[in-house]
C-alpha positions as MATLAB code, in Angstrom:
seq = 'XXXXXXXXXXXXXXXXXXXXXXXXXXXXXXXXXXXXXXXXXXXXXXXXXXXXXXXXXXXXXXXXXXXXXXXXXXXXX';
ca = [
      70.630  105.571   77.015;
      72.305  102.592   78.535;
      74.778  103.940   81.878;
      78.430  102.449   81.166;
      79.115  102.156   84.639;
      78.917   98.943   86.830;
      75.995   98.635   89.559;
      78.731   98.921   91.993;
      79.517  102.256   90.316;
      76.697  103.642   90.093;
      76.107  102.687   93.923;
      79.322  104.629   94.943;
      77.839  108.140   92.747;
      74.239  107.601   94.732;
      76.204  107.625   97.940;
      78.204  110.598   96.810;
      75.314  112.669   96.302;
      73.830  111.586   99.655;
      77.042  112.220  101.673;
      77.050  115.714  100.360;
      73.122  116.304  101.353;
      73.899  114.612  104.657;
      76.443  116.999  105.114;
      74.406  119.962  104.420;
      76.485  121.151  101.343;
      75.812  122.123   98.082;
      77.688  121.099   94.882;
      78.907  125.154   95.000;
      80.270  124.726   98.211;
      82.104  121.446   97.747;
      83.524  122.805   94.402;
      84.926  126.116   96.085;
      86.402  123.740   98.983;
      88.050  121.799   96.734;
      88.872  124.973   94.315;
      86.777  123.377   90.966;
      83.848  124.567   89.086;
      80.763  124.054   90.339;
      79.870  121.578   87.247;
      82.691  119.118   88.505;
      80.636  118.170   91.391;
      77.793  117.872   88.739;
      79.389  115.584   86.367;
      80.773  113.388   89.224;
      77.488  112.684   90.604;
      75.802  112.460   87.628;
      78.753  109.847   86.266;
      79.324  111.899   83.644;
      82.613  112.099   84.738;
      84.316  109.115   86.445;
      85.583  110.080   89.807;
      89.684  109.007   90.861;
      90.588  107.258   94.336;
      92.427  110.651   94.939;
      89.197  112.430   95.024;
      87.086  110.205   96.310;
      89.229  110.430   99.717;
      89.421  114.606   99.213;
      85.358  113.966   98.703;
      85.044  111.192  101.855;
      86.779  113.578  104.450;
      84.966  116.944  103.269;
      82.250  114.722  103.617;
      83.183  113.230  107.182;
      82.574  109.598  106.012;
      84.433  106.651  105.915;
      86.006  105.538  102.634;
      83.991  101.918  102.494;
      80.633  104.233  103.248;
      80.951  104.761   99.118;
      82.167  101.248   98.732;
      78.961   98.912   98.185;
      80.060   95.238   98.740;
      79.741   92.846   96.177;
      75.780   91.745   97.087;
      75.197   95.028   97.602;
      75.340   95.842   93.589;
];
């Protein structure tokens, strides 16, 4: 099946996934933090769900990373 999402995209849910590792989390513990179901997390990193700017900065300081650490730059894609 063909992804919808843009390179850049699909960057930015790879470096979601690897922030949370980094940070030694699970998707169970980022979903109670942020009071969702576990299968939020999931479907965000998976792109099955597309993730909001709002969230992305709840997700970036949970995290302890900078907002442009999920934003690849253009080349980058």
């Amino acid at each position: 099946m063909k992804s919808v999402y843009s390179a850049r995209y699909r960057t930015l849910i790879g470096r979601l996934r690897r922030a949370r590792t980094d940070a030694g989390l699970t998707q169970a513990q980022v979903a109670a933090e942020l009071g969702r179901p576990q299968s939020f997390i999931s479907k965000c990193e998976s792109g099955e769900r597309r993730i909001d700017p709002v969230e992305l900065e709840l997700l970036a300081r949970l995290y302890g990373k900078p907002l442009p650490f999920f934003l690849p730059e253009e080349e980058e894609a």
